[in-house]
N, CA, C and O atoms as a printed pandas DataFrame, in Angstrom:
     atom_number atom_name residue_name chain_id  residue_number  x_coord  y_coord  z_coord
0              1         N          UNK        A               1   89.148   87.339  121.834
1              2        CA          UNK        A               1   87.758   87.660  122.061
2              3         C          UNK        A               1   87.530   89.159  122.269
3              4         O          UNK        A               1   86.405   89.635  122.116
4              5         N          UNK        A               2   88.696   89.991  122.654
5              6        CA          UNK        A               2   88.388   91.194  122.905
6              7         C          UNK        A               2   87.873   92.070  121.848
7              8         O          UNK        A               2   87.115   93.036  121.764
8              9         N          UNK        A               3   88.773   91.156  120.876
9             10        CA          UNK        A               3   88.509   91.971  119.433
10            11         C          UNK        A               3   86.561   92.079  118.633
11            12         O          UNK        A               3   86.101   92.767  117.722
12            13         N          UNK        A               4   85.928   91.019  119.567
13            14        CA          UNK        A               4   84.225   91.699  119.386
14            15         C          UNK        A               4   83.757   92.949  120.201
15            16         O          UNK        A               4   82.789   93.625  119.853
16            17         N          UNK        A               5   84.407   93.174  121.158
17            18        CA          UNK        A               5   84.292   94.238  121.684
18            19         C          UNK        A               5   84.176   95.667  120.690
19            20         O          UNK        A               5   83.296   96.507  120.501
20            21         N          UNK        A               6   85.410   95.471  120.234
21            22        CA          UNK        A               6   85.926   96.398  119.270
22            23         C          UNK        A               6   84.740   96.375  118.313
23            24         O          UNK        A               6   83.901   97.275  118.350
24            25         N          UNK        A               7   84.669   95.483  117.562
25            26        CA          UNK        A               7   83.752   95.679  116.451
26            27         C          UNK        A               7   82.569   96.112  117.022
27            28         O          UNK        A               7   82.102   97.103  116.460
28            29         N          UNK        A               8   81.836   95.619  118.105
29            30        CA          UNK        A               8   80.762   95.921  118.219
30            31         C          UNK        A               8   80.588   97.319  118.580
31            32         O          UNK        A               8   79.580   98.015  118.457
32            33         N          UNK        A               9   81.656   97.596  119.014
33            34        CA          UNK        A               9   81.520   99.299  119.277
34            35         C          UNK        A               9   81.447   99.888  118.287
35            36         O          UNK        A               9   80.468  100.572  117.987
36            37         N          UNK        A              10   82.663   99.716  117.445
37            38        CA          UNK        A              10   82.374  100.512  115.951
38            39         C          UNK        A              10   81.220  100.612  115.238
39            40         O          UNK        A              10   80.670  101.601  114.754
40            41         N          UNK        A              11   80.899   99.366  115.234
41            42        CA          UNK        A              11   79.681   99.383  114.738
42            43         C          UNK        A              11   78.079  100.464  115.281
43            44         O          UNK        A              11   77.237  101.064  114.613
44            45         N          UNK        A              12   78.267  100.287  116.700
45            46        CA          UNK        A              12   77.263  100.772  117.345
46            47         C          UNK        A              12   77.516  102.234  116.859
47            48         O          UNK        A              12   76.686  102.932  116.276
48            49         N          UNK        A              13   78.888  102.613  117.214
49            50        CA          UNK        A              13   79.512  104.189  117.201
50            51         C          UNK        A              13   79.112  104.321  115.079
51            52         O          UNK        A              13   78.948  105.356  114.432
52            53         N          UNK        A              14   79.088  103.270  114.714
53            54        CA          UNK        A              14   79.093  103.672  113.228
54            55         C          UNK        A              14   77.560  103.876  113.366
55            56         O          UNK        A              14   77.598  105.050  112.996
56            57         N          UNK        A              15   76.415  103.692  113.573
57            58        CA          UNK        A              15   75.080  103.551  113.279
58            59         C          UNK        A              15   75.264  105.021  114.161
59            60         O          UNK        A              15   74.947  105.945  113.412
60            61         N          UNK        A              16   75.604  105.434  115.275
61            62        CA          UNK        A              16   75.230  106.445  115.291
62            63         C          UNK        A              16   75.545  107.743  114.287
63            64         O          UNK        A              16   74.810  108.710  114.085
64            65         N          UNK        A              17   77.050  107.431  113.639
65            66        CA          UNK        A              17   77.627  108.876  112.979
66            67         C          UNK        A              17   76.453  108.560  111.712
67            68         O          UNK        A              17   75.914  109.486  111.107
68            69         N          UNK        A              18   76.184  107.220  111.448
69            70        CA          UNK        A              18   75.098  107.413  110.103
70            71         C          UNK        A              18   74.150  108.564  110.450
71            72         O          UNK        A              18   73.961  109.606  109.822
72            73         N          UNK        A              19   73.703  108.221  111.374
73            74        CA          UNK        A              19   72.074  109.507  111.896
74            75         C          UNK        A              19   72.290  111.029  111.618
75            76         O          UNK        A              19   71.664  111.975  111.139
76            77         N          UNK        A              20   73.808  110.700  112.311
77            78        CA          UNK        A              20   74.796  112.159  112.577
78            79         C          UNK        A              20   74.834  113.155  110.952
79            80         O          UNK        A              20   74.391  114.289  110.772
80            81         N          UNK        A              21   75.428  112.365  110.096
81            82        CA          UNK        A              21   75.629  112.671  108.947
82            83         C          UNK        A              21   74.431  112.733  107.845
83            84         O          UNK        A              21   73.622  111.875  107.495
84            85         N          UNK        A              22   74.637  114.123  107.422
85            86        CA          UNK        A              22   73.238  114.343  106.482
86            87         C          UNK        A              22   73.555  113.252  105.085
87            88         O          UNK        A              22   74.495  112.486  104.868
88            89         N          UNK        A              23   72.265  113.594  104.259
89            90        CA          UNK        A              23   72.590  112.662  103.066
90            91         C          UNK        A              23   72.287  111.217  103.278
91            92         O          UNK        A              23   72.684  110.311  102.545
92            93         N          UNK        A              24   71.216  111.019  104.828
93            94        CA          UNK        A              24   70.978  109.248  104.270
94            95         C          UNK        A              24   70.281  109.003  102.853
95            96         O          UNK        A              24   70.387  107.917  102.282
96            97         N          UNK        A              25   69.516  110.146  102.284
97            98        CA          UNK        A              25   68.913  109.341  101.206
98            99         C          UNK        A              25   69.866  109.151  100.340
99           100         O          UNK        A              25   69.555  108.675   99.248
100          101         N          UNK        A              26   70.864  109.387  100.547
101          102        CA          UNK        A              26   71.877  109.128   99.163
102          103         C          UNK        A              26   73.401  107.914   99.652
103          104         O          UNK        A              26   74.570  107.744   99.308
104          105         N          UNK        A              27   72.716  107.509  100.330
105          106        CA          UNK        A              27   73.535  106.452  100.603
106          107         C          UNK        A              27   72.949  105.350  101.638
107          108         O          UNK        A              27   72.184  105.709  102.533
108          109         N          UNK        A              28   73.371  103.870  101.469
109          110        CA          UNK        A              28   72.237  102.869  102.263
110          111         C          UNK        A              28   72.447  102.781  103.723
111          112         O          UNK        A              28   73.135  103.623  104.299
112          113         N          UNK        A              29   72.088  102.154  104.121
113          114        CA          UNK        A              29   71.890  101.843  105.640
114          115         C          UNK        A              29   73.512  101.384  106.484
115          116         O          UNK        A              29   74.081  101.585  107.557
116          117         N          UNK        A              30   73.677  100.856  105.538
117          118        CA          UNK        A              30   74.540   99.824  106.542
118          119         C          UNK        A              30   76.201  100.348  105.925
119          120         O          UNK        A              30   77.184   99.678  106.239
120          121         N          UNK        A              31   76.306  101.301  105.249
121          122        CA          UNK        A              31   77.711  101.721  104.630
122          123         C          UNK        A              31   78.443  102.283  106.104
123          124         O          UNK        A              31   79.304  101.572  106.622
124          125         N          UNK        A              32   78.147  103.280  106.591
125          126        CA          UNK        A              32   79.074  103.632  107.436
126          127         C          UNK        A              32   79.101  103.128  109.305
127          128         O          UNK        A              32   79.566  103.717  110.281
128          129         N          UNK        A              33   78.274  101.610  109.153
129          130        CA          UNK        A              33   78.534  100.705  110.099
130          131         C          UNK        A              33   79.286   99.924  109.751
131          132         O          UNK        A              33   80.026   99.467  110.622
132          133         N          UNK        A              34   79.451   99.371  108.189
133          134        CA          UNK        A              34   80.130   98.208  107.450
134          135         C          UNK        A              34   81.414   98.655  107.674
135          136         O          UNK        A              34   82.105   98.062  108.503
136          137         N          UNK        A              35   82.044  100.032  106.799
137          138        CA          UNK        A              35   83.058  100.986  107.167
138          139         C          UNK        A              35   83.898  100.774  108.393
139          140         O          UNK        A              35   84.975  100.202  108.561
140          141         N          UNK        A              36   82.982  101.485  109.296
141          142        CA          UNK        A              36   83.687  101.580  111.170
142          143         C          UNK        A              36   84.156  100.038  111.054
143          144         O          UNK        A              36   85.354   99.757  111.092
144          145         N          UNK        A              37   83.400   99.294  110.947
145          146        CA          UNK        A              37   83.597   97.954  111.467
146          147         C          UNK        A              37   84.444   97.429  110.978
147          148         O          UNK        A              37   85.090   96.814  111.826
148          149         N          UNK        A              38   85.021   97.268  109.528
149          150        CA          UNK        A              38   86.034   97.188  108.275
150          151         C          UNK        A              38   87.371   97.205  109.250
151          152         O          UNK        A              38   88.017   96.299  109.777
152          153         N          UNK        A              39   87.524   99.038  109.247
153          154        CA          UNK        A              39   88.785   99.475  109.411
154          155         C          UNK        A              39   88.802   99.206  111.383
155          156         O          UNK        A              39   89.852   99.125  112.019
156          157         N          UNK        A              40   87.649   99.128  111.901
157          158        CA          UNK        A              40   88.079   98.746  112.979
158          159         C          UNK        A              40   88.990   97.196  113.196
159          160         O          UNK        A              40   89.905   97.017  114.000
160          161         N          UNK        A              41   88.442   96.227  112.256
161          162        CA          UNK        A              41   89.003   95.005  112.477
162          163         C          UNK        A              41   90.511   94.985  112.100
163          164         O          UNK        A              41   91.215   94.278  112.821
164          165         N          UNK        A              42   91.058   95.588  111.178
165          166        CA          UNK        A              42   92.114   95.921  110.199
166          167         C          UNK        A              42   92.897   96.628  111.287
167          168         O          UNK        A              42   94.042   96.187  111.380
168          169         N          UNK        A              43   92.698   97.281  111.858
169          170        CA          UNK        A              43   93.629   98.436  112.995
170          171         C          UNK        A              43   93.622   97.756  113.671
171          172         O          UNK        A              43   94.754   97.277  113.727
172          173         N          UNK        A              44   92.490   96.959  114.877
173          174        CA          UNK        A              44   92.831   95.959  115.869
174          175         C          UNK        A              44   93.650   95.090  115.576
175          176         O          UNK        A              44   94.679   95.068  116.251
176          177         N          UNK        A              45   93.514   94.270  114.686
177          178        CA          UNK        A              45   94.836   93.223  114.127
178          179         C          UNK        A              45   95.741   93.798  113.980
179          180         O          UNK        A              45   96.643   93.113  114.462
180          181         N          UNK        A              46   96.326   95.118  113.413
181          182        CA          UNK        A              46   97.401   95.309  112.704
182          183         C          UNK        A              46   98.311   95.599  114.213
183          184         O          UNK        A              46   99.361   94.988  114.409
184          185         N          UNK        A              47   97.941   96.277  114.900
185          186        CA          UNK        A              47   98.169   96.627  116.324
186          187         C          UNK        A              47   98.504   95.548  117.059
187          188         O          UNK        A              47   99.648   95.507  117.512
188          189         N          UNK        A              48   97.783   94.701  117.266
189          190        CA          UNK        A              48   97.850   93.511  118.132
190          191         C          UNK        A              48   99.392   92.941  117.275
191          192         O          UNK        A              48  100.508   93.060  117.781
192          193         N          UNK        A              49   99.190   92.474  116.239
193          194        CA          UNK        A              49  100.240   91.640  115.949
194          195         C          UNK        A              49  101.825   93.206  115.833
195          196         O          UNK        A              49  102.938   92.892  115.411
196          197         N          UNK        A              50  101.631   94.117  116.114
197          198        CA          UNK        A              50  102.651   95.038  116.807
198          199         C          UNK        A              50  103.002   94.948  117.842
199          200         O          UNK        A              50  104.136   95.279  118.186
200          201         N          UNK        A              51  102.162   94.497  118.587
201          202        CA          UNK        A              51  102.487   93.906  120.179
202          203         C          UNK        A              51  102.230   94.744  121.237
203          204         O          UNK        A              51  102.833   94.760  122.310
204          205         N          UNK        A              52  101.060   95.629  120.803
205          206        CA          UNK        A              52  100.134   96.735  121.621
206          207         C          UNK        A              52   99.255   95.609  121.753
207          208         O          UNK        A              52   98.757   94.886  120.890
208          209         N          UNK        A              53   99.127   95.600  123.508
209          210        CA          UNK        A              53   98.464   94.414  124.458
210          211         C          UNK        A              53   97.268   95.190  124.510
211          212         O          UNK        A              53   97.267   96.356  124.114
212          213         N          UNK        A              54   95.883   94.437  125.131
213          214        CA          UNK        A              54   94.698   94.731  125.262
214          215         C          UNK        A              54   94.200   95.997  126.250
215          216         O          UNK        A              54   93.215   96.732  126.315
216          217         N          UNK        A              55   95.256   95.848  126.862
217          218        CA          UNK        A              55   95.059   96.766  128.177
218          219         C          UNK        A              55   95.741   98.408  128.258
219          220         O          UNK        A              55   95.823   99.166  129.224
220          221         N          UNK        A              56   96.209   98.603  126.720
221          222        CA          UNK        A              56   96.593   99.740  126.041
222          223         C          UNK        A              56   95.130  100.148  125.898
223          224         O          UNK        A              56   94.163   99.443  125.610
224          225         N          UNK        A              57   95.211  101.723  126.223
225          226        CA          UNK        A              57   93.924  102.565  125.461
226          227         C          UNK        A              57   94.220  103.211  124.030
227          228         O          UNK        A              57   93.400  103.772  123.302
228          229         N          UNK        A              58   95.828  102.965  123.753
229          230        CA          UNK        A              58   95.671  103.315  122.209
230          231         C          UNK        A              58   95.075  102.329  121.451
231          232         O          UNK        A              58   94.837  102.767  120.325
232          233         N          UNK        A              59   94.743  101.213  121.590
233          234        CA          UNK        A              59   94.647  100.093  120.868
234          235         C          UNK        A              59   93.137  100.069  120.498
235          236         O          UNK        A              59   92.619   99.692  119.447
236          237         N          UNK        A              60   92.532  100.591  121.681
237          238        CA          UNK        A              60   90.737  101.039  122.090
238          239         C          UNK        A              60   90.570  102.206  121.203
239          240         O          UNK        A              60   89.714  102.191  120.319
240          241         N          UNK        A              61   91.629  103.581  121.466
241          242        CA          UNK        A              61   91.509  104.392  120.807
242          243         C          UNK        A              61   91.634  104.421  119.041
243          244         O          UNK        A              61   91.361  105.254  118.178
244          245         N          UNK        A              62   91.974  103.589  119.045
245          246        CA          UNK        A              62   92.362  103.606  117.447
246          247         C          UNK        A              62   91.438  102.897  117.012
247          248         O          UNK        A              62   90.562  103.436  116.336
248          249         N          UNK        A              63   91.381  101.333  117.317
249          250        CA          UNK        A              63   90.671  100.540  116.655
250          251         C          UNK        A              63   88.707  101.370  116.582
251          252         O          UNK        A              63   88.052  101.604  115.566
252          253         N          UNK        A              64   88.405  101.547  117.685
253          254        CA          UNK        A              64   86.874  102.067  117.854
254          255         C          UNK        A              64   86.964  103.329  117.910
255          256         O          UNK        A              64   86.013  103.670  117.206
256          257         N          UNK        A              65   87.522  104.382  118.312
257          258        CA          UNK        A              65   87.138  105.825  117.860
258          259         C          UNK        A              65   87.830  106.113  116.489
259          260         O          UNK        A              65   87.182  106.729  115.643
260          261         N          UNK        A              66   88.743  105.824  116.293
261          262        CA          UNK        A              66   89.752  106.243  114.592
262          263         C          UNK        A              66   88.723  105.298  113.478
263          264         O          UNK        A              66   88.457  105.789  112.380
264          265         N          UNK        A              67   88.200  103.960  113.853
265          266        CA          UNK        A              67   87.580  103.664  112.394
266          267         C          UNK        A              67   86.232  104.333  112.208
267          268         O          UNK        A              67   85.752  104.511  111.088
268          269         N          UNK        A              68   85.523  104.767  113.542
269          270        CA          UNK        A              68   84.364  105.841  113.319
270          271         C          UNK        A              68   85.027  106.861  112.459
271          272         O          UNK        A              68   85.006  106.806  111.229
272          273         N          UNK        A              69   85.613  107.789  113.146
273          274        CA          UNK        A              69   86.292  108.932  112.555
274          275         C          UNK        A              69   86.629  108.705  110.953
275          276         O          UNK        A              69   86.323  109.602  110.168
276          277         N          UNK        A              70   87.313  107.398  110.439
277          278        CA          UNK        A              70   87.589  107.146  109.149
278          279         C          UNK        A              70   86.648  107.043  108.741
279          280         O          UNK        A              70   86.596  107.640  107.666
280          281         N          UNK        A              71   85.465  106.427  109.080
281          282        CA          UNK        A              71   84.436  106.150  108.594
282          283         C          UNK        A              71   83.608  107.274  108.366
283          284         O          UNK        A              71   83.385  107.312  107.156
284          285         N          UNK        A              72   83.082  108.146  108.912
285          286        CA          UNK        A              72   82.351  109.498  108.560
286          287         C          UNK        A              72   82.991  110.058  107.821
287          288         O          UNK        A              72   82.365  110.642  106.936
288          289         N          UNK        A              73   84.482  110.164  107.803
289          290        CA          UNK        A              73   85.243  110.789  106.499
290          291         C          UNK        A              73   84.994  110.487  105.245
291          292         O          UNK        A              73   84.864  111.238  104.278
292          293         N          UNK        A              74   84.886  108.381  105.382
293          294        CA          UNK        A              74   84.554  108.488  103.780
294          295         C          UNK        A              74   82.666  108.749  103.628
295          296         O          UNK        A              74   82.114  108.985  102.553
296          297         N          UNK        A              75   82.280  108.685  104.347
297          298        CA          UNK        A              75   80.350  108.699  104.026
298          299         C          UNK        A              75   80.437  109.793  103.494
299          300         O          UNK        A              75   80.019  109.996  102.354
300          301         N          UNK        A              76   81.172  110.969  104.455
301          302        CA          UNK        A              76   80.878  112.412  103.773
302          303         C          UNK        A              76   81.259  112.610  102.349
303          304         O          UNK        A              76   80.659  113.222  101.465
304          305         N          UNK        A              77   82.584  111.846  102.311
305          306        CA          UNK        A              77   83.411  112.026  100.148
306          307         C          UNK        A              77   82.094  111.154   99.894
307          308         O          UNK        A              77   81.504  111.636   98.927
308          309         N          UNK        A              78   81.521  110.207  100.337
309          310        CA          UNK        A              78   80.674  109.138   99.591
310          311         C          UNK        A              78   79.632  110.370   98.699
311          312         O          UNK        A              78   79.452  110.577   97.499
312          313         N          UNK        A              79   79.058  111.060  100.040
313          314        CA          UNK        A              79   77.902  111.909  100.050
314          315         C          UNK        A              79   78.264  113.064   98.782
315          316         O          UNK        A              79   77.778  113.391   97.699
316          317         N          UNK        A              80   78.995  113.305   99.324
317          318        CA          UNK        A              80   79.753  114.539   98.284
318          319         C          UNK        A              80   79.605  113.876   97.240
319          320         O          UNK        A              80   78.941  114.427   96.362
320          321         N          UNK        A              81   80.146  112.502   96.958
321          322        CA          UNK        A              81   80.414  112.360   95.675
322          323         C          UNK        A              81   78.970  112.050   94.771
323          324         O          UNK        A              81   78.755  112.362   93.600
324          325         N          UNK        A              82   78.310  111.525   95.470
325          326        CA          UNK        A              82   76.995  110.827   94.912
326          327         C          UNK        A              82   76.033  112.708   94.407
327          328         O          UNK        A              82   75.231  112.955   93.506
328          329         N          UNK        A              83   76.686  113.679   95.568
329          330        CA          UNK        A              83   75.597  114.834   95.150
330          331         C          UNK        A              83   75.727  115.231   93.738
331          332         O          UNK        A              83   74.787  115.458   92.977
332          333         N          UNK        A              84   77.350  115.309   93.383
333          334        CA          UNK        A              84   78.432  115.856   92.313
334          335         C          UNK        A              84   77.365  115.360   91.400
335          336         O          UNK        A              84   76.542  116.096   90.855
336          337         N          UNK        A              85   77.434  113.968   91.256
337          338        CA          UNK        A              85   77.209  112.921   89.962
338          339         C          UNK        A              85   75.771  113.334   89.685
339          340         O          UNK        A              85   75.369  113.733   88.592
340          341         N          UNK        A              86   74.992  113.188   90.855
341          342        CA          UNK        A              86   73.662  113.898   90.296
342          343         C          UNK        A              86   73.372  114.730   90.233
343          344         O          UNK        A              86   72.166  114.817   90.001
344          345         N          UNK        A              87   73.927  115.673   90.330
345          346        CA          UNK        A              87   74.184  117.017   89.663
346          347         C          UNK        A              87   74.553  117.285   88.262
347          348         O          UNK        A              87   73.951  117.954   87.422
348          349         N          UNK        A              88   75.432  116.766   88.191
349          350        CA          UNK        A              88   75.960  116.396   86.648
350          351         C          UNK        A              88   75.095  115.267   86.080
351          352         O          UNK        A              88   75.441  115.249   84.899
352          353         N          UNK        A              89   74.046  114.188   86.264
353          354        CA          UNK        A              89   73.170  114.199   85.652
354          355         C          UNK        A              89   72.245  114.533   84.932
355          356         O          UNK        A              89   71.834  114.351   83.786
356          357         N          UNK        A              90   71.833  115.400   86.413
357          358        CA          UNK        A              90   70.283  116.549   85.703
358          359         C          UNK        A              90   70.891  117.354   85.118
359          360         O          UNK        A              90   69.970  118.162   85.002
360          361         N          UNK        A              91   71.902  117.932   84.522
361          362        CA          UNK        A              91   72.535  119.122   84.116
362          363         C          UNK        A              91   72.533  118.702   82.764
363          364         O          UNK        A              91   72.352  119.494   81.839
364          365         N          UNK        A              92   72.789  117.109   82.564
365          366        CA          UNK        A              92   73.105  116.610   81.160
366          367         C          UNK        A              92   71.776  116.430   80.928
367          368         O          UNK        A              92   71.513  117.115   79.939
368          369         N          UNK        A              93   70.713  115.825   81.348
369          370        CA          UNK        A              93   69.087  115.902   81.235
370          371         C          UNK        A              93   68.409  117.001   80.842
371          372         O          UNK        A              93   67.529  117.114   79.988
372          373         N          UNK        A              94   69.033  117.998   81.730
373          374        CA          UNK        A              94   68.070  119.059   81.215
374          375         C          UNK        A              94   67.108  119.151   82.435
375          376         O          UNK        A              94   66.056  119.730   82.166
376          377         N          UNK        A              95   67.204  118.807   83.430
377          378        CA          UNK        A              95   66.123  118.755   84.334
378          379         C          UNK        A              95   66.630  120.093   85.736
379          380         O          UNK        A              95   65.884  120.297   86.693
């Protein structure tokens, strides 16, 4: 059960780095809550079944601050990447 904890943090911590990070119009709502929350579940499990107990703060630290952190990493390549492409759109347009 601890492991909703986790997610729900990520998640919360993910809706905030969305605000944080420029470029919402170029990417949807729910990508870098989906993200946090993803790699948060994936690190909590992978950990747990390592046999890092609940009452470790690496386990806190990793699972809910590291999948934020992963997570703004990729929004920003997301962001980056989506600017690139439309850039290289209008360039091929003519606009």
């Amino acid at each position: 059960m601890y492991i909703l904890l986790a997610l729900i943090g990520a998640c919360a911590l993910g809706i905030a780095a969305h605000f944080l990070i420029g470029g919402r119009e170029l990417r949807g709502v729910a990508v870098t809550p989906a993200i946090a929350t993803a790699i948060a579940a994936v690190v909590y499990t992978a950990m747990q079944w390592a046999g890092v107990g609940e009452g470790s703060i690496w386990l806190w630290l990793a699972s809910v601050l590291g999948a934020v952190v992963l997570a703004s990493v990729a929004t920003v390549a997301l962001v980056a990447s989506r600017r690139r492409s439309d850039a290289a759109a209008r360039a091929a347009l003519g606009i």
